[in-house]
C-alpha positions in Angstrom: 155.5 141.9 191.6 156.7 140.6 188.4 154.6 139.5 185.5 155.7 136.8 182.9 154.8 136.8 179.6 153.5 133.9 178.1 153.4 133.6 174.1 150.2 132.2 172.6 150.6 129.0 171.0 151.1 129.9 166.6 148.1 128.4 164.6 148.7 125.1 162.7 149.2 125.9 159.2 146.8 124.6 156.3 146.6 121.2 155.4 146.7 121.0 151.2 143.0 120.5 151.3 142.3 123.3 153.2 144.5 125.5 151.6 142.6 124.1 148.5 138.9 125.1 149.7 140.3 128.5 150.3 141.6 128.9 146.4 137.7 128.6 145.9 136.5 131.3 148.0 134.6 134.2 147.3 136.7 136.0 150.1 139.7 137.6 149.0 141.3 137.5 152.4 141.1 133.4 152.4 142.3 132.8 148.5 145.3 135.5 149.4 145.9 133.1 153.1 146.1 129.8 151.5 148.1 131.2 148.3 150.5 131.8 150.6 150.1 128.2 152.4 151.0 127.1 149.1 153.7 128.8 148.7 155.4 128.0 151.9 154.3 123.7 150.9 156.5 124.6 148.0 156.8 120.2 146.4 153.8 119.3 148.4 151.5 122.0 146.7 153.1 121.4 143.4 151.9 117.4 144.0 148.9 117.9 145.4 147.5 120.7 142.5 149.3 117.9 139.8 146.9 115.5 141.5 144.0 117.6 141.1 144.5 118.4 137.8 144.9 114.9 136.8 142.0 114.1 138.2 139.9 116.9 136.6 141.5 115.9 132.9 140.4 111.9 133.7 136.7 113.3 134.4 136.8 115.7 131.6 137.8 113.0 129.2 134.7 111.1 130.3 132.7 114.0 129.5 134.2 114.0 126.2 133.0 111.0 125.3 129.5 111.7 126.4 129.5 114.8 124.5 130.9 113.0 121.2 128.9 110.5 122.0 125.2 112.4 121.8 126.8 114.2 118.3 126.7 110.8 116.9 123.1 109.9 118.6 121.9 113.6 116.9 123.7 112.5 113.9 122.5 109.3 113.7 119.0 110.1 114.0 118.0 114.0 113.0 120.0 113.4 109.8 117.7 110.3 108.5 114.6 112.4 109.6 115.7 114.9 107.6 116.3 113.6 104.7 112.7 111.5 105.0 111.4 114.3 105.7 112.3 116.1 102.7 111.7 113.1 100.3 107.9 113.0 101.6 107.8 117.2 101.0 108.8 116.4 97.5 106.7 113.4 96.7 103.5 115.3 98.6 104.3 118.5 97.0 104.3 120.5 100.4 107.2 122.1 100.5 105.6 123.8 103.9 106.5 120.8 105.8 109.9 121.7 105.9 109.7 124.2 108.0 109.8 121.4 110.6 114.3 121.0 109.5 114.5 124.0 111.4 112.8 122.7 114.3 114.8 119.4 114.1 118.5 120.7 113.5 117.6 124.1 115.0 116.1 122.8 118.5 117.6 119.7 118.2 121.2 120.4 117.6 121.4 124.1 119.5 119.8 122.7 122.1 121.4 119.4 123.1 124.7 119.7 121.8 124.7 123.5 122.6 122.9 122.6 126.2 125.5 120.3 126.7 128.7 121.9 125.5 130.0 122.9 129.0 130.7 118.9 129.2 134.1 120.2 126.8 135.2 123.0 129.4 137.6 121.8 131.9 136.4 122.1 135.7 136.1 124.6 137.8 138.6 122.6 140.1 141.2 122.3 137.0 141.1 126.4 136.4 142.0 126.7 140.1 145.0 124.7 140.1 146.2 125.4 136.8 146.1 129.3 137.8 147.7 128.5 141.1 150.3 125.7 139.9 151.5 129.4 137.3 152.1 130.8 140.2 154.7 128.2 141.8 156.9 127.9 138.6 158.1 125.2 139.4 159.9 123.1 136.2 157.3 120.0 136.7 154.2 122.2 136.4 155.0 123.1 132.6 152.6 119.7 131.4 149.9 120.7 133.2 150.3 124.5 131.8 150.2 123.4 128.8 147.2 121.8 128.9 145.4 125.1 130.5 146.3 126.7 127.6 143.4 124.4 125.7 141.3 126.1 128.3 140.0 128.4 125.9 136.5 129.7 127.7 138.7 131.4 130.3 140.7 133.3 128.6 142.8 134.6 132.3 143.7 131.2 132.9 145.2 131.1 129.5 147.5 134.0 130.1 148.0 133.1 133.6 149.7 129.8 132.0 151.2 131.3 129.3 152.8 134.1 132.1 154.4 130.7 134.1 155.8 129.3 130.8 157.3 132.2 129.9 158.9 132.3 133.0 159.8 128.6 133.6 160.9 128.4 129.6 164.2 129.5 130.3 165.1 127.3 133.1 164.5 124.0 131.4 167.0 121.4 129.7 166.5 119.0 127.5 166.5 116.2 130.3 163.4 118.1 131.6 161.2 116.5 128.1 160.2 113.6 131.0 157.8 116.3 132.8 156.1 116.5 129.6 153.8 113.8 128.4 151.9 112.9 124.6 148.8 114.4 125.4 150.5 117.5 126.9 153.5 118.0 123.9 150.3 117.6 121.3 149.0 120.9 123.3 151.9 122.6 123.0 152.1 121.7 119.2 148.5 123.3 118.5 148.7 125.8 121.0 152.2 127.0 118.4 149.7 126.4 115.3 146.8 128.9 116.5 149.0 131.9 118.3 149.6 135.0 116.4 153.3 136.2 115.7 151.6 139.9 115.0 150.2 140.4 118.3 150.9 137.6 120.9 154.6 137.9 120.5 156.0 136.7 124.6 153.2 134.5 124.1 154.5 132.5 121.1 158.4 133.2 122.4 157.6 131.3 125.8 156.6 128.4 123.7 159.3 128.1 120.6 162.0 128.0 124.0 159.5 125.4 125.4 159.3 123.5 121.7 163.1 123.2 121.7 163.7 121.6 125.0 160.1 119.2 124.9 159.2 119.2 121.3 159.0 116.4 118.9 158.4 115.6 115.1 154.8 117.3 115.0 155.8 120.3 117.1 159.1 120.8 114.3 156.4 120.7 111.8 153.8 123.1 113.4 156.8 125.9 114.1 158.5 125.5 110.4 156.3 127.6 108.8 156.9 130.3 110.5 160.4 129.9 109.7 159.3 131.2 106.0 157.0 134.2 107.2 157.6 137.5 106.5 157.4 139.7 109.2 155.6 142.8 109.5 157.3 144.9 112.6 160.6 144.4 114.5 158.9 142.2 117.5 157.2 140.4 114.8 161.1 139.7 113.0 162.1 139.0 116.6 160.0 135.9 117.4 160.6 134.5 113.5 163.8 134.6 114.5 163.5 132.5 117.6 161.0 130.4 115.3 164.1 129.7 113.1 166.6 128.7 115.8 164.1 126.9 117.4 163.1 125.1 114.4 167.3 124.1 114.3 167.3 123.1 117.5 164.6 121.0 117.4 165.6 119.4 114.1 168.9 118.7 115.9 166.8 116.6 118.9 164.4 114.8 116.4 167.1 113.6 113.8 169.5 112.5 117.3 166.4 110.9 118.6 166.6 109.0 115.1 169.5 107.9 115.0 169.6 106.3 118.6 166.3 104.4 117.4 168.1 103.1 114.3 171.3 101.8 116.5 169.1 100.1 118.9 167.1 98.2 116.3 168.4 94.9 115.8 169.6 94.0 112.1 167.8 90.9 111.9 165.0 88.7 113.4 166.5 85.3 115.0 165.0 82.9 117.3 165.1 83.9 121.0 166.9 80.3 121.4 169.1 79.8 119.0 172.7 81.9 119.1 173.9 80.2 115.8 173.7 81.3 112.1 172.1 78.7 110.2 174.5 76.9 107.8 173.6 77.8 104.1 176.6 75.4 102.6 176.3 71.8 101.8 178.3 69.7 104.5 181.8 68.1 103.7 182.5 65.0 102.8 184.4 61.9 104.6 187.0 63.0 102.4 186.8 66.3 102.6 186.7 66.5 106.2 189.6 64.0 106.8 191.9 66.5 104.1 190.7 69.1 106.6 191.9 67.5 109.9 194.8 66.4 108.4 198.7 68.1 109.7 200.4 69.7 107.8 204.3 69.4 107.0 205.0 72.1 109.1 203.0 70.8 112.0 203.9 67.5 112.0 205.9 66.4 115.4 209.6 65.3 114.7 210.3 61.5 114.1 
């Protein structure tokens, strides 16, 4: 008697949000499983971790405001107190009262605008996709790396992005600046102020190739001086080196970028309805006009 085989149906794969959930787990066995469901999505991970990290930077500009917004309330009332407080001290003569600053700037400002200082850290849901979006390399992730570079309480995410740029770097083209917005191209300009050409040397490299594909006025500015530095060690001379034809490059895009601005401005301000120049001579006269429409010999018909 003859037995068939029959195959067991293959398991659906992940949905985005599934695949998602799993990033977050504790279990390495799931994060490894849906890092791979994101590979295989290729575009639709790369949109759907985009979305995510747009999200997270909407909510974490709210919480900016709140933040800056209790920094004003502290400032607006601790510093008054203060300074009443020292002008009574003074006119009392007990200087003991104030001991009470430290309580008021002390307890006051470590702990509410320390307490709530984790409203500046991006979320947990941003670190996730950031460090899985570095892991894609795909050319439209570069914005959103560049703004987990600012993420600066975890310091793996940072390298994780900085990893992806430097691998995604050399595949972009200038037509590629469009995957790179204001916000995101000021990152990339601060992020080339505060790295260290002595020690962080792939680091800085991945972004003077980014800065002369995406850059602008302010990121020419930020990489110049480097152009001028001295360099201490051959990797050091390396990455000056990349600063300086970066720094041409660049000048190259901003002064072409210039120039089509200047071409496309018009040379004067008319009236939307009105095509004619406006007549800055006195009109002819009768006579003048009748001389005018007069034929001459030449073009006079024969008799």
């Amino acid at each position: 008697m003859s037995m068939s085989t029959s195959r067991e149906p293959s398991e659906p794969g992940l949905t985005f949000d599934e695949a998602f959930r799993k990033l977050k787990s504790r279990r390495i066995g799931e994060r490894v499983e849906a890092e791979a469901a994101m590979q295989s999505m290729g575009a639709e991970a790369v949109d759907g971790l985009m979305a995510v990290i747009a999200r997270a930077q909407r909510k974490r500009r709210t919480r900016r405001r709140i933040y800056f917004g209790l920094v004003i309330v502290f400032c607006l009332t601790a510093i008054p107190g203060s300074i009443l407080l020292i002008l009574h001290a003074i006119s009392t003569g007990n200087y003991g009262e104030l001991g009470a600053l430290g309580g008021i700037l002390g307890g006051g400002g470590g702990g509410i605008l320390g307490g709530f200082a984790w409203l500046l850290n991006p979320s947990a849901n941003q670190i996730v996709a950031s460090n899985m979006l570095a892991r894609l390399e795909d050319k439209r992730t570069v914005g959103p790396l560049l703004l987990a570079l600012q993420s600066s309480m975890d310091p793996f995410a940072r390298t994780s992005a900085a990893a992806a740029l430097l691998r995604i770097a050399y595949k972009l083209h200038e037509e590629d600046e469009t995957h790179v917005d204001a916000e995101q191209r000021a990152c990339l300009t601060r992020a080339i102020r505060g790295a260290d050409p002595r020690r962080e040397f792939d680091y800085l490299a991945a972004l003077l190739v980014l800065a002369s594909k995406v850059g602008d006025a302010d990121t020419l500015a930020a990489i110049e001086p480097l152009t001028n530095r001295t360099p201490a060690n051959d990797r050091e001379a390396s990455v000056l080196e990349m600063a300086r034809s970066a720094a041409d490059q660049l000048r190259t895009r901003v002064e072409r970028s210039r120039d089509s601005a200047t071409l496309l401005r018009p040379t004067a301000t008319q009236s939307s309805d009105s095509l004619l120049r406006p007549m800055t001579a006195a009109p002819a006269s009768d006579t003048q006009q009748q001389q005018l429409l007069r034929p001459t010999t030449a073009d006079s018909p024969p008799a």
